[in-house]
Structure formats: C-alpha cells, structure tokens
C-alpha positions as CSV (number, residue, x, y, z in Angstrom):
1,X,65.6,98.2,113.6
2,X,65.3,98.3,110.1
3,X,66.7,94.3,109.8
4,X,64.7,91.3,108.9
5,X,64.0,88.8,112.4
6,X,66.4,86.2,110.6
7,X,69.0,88.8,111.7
8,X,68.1,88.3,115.5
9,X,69.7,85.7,116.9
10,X,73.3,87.1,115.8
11,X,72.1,90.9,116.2
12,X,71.7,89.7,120.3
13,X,75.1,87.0,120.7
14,X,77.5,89.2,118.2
15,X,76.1,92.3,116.7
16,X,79.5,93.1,115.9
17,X,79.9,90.3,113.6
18,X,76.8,91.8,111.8
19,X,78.3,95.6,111.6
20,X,81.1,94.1,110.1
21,X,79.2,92.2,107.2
22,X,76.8,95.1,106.7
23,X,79.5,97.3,105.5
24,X,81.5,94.7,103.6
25,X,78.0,94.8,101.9
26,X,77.9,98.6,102.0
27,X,81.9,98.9,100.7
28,X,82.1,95.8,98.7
29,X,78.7,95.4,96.9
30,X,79.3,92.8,93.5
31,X,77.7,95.0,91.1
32,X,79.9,98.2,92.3
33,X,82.8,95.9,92.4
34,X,82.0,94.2,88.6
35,X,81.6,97.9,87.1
36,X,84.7,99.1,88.8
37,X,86.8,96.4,87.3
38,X,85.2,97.0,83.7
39,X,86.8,100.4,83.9
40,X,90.1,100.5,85.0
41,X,91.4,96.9,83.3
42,X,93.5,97.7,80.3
43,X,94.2,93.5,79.8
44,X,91.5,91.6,82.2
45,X,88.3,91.2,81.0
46,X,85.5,89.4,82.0
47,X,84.3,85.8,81.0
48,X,82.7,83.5,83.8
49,X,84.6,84.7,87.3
50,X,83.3,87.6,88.1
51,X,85.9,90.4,89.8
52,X,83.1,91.2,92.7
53,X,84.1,86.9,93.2
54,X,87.7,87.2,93.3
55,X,87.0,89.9,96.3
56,X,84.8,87.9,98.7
57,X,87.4,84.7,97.8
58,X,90.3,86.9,99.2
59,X,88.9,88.6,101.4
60,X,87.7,85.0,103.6
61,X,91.6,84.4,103.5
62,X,92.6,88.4,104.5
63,X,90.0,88.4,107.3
64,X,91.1,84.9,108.6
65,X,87.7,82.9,107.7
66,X,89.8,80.7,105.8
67,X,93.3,79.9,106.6
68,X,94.6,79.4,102.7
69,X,93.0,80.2,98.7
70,X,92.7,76.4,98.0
71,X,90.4,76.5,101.3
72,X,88.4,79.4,100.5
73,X,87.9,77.9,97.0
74,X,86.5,74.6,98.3
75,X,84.4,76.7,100.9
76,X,82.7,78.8,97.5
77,X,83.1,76.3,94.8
78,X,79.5,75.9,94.3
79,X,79.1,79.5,93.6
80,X,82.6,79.6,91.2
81,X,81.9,78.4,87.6
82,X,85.9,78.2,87.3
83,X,88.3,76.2,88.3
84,X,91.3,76.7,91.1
85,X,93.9,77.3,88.6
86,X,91.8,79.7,87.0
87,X,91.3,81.7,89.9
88,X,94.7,82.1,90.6
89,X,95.4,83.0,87.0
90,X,93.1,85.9,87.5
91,X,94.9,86.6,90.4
92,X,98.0,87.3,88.9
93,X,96.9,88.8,86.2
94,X,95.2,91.9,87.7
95,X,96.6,95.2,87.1
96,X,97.8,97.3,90.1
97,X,95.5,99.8,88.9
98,X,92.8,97.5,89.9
99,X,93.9,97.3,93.3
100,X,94.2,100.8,93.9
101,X,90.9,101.4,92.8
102,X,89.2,99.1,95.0
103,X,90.5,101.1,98.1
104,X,89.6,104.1,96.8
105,X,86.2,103.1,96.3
106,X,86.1,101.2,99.7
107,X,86.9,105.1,101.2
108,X,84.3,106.8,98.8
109,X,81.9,104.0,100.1
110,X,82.7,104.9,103.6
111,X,83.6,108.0,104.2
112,X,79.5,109.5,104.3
113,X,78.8,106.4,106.9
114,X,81.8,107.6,109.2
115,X,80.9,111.5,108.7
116,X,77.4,110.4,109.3
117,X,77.7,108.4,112.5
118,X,80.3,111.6,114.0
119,X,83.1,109.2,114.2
120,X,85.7,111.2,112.7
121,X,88.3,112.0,114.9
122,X,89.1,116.2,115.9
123,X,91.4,117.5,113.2
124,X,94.3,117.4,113.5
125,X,95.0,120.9,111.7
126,X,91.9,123.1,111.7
127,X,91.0,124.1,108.2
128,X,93.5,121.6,106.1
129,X,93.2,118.5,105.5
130,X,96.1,116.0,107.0
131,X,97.5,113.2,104.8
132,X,100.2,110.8,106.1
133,X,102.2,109.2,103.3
134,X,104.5,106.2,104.1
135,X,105.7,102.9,101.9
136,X,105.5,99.3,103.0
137,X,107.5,96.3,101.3
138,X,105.8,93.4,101.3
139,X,107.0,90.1,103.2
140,X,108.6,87.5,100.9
141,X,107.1,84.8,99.8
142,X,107.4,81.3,99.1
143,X,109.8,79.8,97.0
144,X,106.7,78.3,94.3
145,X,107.8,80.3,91.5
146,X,110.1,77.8,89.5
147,X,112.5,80.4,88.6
148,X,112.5,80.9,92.8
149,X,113.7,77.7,93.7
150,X,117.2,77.8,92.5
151,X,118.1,80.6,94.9
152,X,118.2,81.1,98.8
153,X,117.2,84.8,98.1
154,X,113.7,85.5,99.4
155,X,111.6,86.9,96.7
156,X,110.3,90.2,97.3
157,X,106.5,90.3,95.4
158,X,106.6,94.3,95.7
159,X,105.7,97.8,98.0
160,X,103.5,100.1,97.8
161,X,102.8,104.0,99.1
162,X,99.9,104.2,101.5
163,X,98.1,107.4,102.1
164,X,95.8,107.7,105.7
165,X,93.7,110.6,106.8
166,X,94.1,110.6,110.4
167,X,90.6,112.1,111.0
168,X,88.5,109.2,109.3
169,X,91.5,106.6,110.4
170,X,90.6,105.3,106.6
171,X,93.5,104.4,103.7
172,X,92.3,106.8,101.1
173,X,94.5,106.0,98.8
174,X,97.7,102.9,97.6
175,X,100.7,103.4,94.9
176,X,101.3,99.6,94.2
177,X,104.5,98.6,92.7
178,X,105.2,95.2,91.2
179,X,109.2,95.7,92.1
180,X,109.8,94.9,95.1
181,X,113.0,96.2,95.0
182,X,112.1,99.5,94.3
183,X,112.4,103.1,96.5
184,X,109.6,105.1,97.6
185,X,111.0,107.7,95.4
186,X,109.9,105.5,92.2
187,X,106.7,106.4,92.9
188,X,106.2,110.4,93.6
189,X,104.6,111.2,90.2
190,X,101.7,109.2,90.8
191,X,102.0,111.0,94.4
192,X,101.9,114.2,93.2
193,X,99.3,113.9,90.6
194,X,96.8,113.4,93.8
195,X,97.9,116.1,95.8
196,X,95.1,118.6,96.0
197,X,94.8,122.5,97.4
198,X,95.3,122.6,101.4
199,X,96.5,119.6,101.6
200,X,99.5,118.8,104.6
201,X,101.5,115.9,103.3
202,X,103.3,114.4,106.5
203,X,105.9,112.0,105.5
204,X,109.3,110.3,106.4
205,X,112.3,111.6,105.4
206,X,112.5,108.8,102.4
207,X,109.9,111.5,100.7
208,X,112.4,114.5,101.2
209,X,113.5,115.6,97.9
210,X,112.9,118.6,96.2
211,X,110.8,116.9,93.0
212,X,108.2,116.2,96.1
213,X,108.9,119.1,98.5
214,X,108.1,121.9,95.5
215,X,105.9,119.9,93.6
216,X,103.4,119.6,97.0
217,X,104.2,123.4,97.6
218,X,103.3,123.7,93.3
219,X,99.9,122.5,94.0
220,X,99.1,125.0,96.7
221,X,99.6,122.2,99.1
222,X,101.9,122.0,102.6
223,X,104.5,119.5,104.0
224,X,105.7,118.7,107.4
225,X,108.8,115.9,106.3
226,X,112.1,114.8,108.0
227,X,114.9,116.2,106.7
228,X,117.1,114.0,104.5
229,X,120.5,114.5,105.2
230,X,121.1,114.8,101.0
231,X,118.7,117.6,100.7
232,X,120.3,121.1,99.3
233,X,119.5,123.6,101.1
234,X,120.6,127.2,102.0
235,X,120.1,129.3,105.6
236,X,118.7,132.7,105.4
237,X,118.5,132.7,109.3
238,X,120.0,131.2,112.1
239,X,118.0,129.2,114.8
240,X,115.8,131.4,117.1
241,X,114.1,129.0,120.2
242,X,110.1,128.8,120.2
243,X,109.4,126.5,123.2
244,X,109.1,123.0,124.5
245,X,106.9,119.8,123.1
246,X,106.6,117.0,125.0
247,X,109.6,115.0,124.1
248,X,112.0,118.2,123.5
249,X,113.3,121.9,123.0
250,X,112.1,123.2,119.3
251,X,114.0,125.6,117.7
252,X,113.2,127.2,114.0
253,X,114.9,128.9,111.2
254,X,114.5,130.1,107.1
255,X,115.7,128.2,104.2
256,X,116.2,128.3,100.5
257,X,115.1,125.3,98.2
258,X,115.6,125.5,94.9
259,X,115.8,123.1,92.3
260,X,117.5,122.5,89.2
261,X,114.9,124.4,87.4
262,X,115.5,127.6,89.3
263,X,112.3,126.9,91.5
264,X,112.8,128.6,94.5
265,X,110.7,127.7,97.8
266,X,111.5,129.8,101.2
267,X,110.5,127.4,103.9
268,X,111.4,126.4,107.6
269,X,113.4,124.2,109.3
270,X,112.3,123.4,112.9
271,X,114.5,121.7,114.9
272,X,113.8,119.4,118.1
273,X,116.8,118.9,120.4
274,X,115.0,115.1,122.1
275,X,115.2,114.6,125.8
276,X,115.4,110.8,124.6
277,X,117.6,109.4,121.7
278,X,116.4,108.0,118.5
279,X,116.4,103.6,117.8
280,X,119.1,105.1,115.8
281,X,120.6,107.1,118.4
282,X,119.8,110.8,117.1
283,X,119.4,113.2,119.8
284,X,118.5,115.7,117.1
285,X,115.0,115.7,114.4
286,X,115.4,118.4,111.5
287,X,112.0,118.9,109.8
288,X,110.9,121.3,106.8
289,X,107.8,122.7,106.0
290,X,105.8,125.4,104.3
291,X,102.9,125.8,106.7
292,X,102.3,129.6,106.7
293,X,104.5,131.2,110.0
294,X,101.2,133.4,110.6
295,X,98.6,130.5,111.1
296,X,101.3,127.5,112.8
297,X,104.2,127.8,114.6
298,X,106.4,125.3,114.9
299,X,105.6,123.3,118.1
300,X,102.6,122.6,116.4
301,X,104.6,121.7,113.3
302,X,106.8,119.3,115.8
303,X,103.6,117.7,117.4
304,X,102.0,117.0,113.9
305,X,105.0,115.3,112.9
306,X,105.4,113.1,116.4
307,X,102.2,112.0,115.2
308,X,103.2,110.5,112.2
309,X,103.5,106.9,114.1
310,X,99.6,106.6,113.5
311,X,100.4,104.9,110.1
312,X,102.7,102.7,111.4
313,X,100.0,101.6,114.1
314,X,97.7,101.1,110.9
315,X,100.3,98.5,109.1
316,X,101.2,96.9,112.8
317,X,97.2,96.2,113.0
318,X,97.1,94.8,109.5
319,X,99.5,92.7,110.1
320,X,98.8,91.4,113.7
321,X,95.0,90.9,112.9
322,X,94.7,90.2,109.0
323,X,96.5,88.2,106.6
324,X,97.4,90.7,104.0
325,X,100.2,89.3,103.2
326,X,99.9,86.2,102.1
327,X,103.0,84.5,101.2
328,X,101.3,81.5,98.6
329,X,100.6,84.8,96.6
330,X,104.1,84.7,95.0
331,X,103.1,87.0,91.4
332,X,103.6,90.6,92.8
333,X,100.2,91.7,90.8
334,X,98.6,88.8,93.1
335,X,100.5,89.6,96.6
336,X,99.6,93.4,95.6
337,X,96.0,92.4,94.9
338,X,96.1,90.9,98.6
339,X,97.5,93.8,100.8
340,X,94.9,95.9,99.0
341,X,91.9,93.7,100.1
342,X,93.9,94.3,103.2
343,X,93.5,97.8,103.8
344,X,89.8,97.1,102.4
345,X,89.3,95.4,105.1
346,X,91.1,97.8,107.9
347,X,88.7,100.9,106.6
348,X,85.9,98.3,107.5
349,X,86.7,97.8,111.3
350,X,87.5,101.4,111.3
351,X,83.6,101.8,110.3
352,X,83.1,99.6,113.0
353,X,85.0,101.5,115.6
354,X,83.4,104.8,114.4
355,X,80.2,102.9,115.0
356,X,81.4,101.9,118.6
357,X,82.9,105.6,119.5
358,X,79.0,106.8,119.0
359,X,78.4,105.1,122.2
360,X,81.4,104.6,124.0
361,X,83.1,107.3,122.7
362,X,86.3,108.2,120.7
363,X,89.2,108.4,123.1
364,X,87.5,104.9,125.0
365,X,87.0,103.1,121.5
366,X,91.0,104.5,120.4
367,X,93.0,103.6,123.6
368,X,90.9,100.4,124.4
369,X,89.5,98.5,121.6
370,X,91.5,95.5,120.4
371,X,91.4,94.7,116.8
372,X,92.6,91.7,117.2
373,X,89.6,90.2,119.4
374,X,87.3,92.0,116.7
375,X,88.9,90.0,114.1
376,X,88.7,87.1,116.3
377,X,85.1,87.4,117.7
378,X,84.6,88.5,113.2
379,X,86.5,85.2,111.6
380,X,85.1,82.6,114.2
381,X,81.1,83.7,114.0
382,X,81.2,84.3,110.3
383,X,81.0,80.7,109.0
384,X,77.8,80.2,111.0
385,X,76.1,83.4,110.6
386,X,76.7,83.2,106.5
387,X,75.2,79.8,107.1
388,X,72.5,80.6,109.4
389,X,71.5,84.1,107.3
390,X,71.6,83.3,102.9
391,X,73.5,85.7,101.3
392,X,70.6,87.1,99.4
393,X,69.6,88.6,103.2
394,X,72.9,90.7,103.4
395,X,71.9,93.3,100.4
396,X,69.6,95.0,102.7
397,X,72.5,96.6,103.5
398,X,73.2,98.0,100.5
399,X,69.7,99.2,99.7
400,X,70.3,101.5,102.8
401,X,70.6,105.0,102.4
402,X,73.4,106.7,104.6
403,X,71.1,107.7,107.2
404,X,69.6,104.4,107.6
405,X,72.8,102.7,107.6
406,X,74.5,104.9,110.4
407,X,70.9,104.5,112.4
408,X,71.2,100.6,112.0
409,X,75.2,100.8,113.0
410,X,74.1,102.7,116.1
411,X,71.7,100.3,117.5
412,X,73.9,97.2,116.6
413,X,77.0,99.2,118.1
414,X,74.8,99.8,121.9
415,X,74.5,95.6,122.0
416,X,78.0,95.3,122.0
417,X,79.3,93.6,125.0
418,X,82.0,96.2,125.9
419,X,84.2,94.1,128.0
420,X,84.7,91.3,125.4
421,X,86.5,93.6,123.1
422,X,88.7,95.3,125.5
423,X,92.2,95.3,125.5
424,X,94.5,93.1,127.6
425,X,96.8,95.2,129.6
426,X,100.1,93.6,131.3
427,X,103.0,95.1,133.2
428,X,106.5,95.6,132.6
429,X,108.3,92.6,131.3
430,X,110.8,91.0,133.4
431,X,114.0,91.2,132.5
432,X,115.6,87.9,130.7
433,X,117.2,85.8,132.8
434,X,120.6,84.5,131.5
435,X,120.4,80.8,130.8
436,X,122.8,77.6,131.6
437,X,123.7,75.7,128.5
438,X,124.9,72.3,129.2
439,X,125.9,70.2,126.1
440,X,125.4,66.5,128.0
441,X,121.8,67.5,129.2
442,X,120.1,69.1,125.9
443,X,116.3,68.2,127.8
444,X,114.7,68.5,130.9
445,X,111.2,67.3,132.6
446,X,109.2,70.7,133.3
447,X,107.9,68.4,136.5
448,X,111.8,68.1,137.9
449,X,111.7,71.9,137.5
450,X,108.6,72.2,139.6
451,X,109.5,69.9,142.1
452,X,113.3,71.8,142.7
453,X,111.3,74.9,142.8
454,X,109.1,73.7,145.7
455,X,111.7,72.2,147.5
456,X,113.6,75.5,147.2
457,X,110.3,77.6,148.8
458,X,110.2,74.7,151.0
C-alpha cells in the first residue's frame, strides 16, 4: 500500500475511517478550495481566514465530529487567526454561488475516482444520461435573529434544487435560494441554463410547466415529469394500452404543448392506473415526456419515473446521518452554506461505498450498508486518528493520481469488517395498543408493571 506505517494502526481497526479522510483530502484539498473561492466571490475576499478553513470548521459540525460551531472553533482555534464572531461573519456573508460551487467541484473531484474504481451503478437509460431534479426547504431555525424573536413564526433560512445522477449516486449539482419562501419554479432559469444534449430530466410534478418542459426539449434534452394538473395541453390520440409495471396497468397517448410563444412540442402522456393508492389517495399517475417512441416505450418511461424516490433516499440519508441543517445557522447564506457541505459530504461516503461495491459488490453495498453506522464508526474514530496521524500526513492523498487513489481505496475497502456496517433489519411493527388515561394517577413505577405482568403469566 502506497501509505506511510503511521497509517497502520487505523488502516487495520477502521480502514473505513481512513477512506473517508483520504477523499475529504482528495475532494476538499485547501489550496483547490482557496482558488475556488477567489473566483466565484463577487463581495468576500480574503484576509486572514482562509475559505479552505471555513470548510473543514463546518464540515466537523456536518459530519458529527463536533456537536455545535462554537465547539468546532475551540477544537481548531489554534489553527484560526480569527475570532468566533469573525467566523460566523464569514459565514453569513458567503454568496450562494459559493456553495454551489463547492459541490460541483466535490463531483468533478470524484467522479474519475468512482468511474475508476467501477462503482458506478448500470444506467439507468442506455445511451443518456439520467438526472433527477427535486427542491428541499430547509428546517427552521432558531429564533437568534433579533428581528425573529418577536414572532412565533419559524423562520425559514431558504431551499434549494438538487440535481443527482443515479449512476455515480453523486449531487452534481445545487440551485440555493436565500428565500425560504420561495417555489421551485423561482429557480428554472438557472435549471435550464445546465441542461445539456441527451440529457433525461426526471422530476416532480412541481417542475411541470411549459417554460421547463420546452425549454429541456429546446436544448435537445428529454423529460420524464408528473403531470401538473394546471398544465395546457391538447389530445391528438386517445389512450391505447402498452402493458403492466410492477405497481400497475400503463396506458399512452399524443399531446400538443405549446406555449405562449407559439412553441409547439408533440409529446406523450403515459398513464399508470396503480394497483395501490397514492399518500394522497390517487389511484391514477399522468406523466409526459419526449423520449423518442422508437428507442423507449412507455413501461420503461413508468419504471424510470417509479425510480424517482432515489433522491428522496439521498435527502432522508442526509438528514438521518449528517447535520446539514443546522439550526444555530439562522442567516439563509450561512444555513445554505451548511446543507451544501452537506451534500459534500454525502458524495464522499458514496466514494466510499463505490469503494466497498469493488469487493462486496453493488447490489450487497446498496441494499445493506448503513450510512448511519458509517457516520458513526467516521465521527467517533476521527478525533483520535487526526490526533494520532498530523494533518501534514493526510496530503498524500492528494498527491495521488486517480489510479493510485482507486488502488489504495481497494485495499483499505477489503479490511473492512463487513458485519459492523450492516444494516439492522426488524419485523413488522406491532400495532399501537390503545392506552388508559387516568387523571388521579398521572405516574407509574415500571417495576409495579413488571410485577402485574408476572403475576398475570403466573
């Protein structure tokens, strides 16, 4: 192995620990991080406290190393010629810009490493290249804001569009928004000024508008999205059955979109008739899409959608295993800032299980890896090994060439203890039992309950 013997002791008790440094090294070296800031600031500039410092503060907070800012500070004062308040002033000052960069870059970082190590997952269309598009508000925060505390309204520090290519399982790219008020459509201009040639935009039915449908289909790109119920649209054919998906009966017809421009886009509207209702209690999904009839037909249309929940796995797993929200972070460029360390962080451990799928393989490493005991086994050996192994040590890491690195990922990846990262599977849940209230006895000894259950088995 290509590391240093001061690397050993952790490489044999928790090589995963060491993966997951290495590429915070390999995505988030300082002097990528510094150069990045210097050119997409428009107001922030540099004095003493360097951006590539702000990063490793948060990210000690986002990963769980440290449980608040104040505590991270403390933990690298020594290594911050500022003050507190001067690190959180940077915080809220920097631009959204900023923080969509920095996940970009973390992808451009990656990506090689993941295509390098064969962890990307099959495609999900041959020959295109999926993106699933899908908004998150952020949590509210606290009430520190002194224009806050006169109301019982939760403030709202902002949302943000997150796009995910299923195949790497990376967030390649974040539309931040400092109103936290504001709607998904807000945002499609920025959208649409990524979209690139064979590109398949799968999205919610919050995206379905005709600005975004024709302005994808403009770009020579595709969408698969559920119909909004205030799209315009006219029927050139009526329903003709294809087949069954697992979940339903798909049927398909032709439409007409056309805007107020006189921009006319024939398309399809597939149709599943469920087997099981909706949360909401639709028995019915209407979706539209200009995939080419010849190439897809529409069960395959239906099953790319059904797959659209793989985003909302990602934004479950960021918020059951980091703290990307964090809700001291009350200026919405500062919260922002935070979510996008966030998903920094998530295209790290899905380095890591790209690492673990070269050994275990992909369907084990997808279907029984936890995150959260990664995190875990990650935020409770970190404080030691950064103790144990000076800082200096780590830029090996960087100095690798993408070869090297995958090679080194590999070997770290077979001494993983399997079992320690597996998931926790449990039955069904029992069904609630309904409880006795009794106003004069508001407490009870948990031993008085024992002993009546005894005496009841007798």
């Amino acid at each position: 192995m290509l590391l240093g013997s001061i690397f050993e002791r952790f490489v044999a008790k928790s090589p995963i620990s060491v993966m997951t440094r290495g590429l915070m090294e390999t995505a988030l070296n300082s002097e990528h991080l510094d150069a990045l800031f210097e050119q997409q600031a428009d107001e922030q500039y540099t004095r003493k406290l360097l951006f590539s410092s702000v990063v490793d503060l948060l990210s000690l907070v986002v990963c769980r190393t440290r449980p608040s800012i104040r505590a991270a500070y403390r933990a690298l004062a020594d290594s911050l010629p500022v003050s507190l308040t001067s690190v959180y002033n940077k915080l809220d000052g920097l631009e959204p810009q900023v923080s969509a960069a920095l996940v970009r870059h973390s992808t451009a970082r990656l990506e090689p490493v993941i295509r390098e190590l064969g962890g990307q997952r099959l495609p999900w269309l041959p020959g295109y290249r999926v993106k699933i598009l899908d908004g998150n508000h952020l949590a509210a925060t606290e009430h520190r804001l002194t224009e806050a505390r006169t109301t019982t309204a939760a403030p709202l520090p902002g949302m943000a569009l997150v796009v995910l290519d299923p195949s790497l399982m990376l967030a390649i790219d974040v539309f931040p928004c400092e109103n936290g008020h504001a709607q998904e459509r807000s945002l499609f201009p920025e959208v649409l000024a990524t979209v690139a040639a064979r590109d398949v935009w799968v999205d919610d039915r919050n995206f379905c508008t005709l600005g975004m449908l024709l302005g994808i289909a403009g770009r020579e790109a595709f969408f698969v999205t559920r119909q909004h119920k205030g799209l315009p649209w006219q029927e050139i054919s009526k329903f003709r059955r294809v087949g069954v998906v697992e979940g339903g009966v798909v049927w398909e017809q032709t439409v007409r979109l056309e805007n107020d421009d006189g921009n006319i886009l024939m398309a399809r509207r597939v149709q599943i008739k469920l087997a099981q209702p909706t949360r909401d209690g639709e028995w019915e999904v209407f979706l539209l899409t200009n995939l080419p009839w010849e190439e897809i037909d529409a069960l395959t249309v239906a099953r790319l959608y059904r797959r659209r929940w793989t985003i909302e796995t990602m934004f479950q797993e960021l918020a059951l295993t980091l703290a990307c929200e964090i809700d001291t972070l009350c200026y919405p460029k500062a919260a922002l800032f935070g979510f996008c360390v966030g998903l920094v962080a998530y295209n790290i451990l899905s380095a890591v299980k790209a690492s673990l799928a070269t050994i275990h393989g992909a369907e084990k490493v997808e279907k029984e890896l936890s995150a959260y005991y990664v995190s875990d086994e990650v935020s409770g050996t970190y404080r030691g090994m950064m103790i144990a192994i000076p800082e200096e040590e780590w830029t090996i890491f960087a100095r690798l060439s993408v070869v090297e690195l995958a090679s080194v990922l590999r070997q770290l990846a077979g001494r993983v203890r399997w079992a320690q990262f597996q998931k926790s599977h449990r039955g069904p849940k029992k069904p609630q039992p309904k409880r006795k209230h009794n106003k004069k006895q508001p407490h009870i000894a948990t031993t008085k309950l024992l002993e009546e259950r005894d005496k009841e088995r007798g």
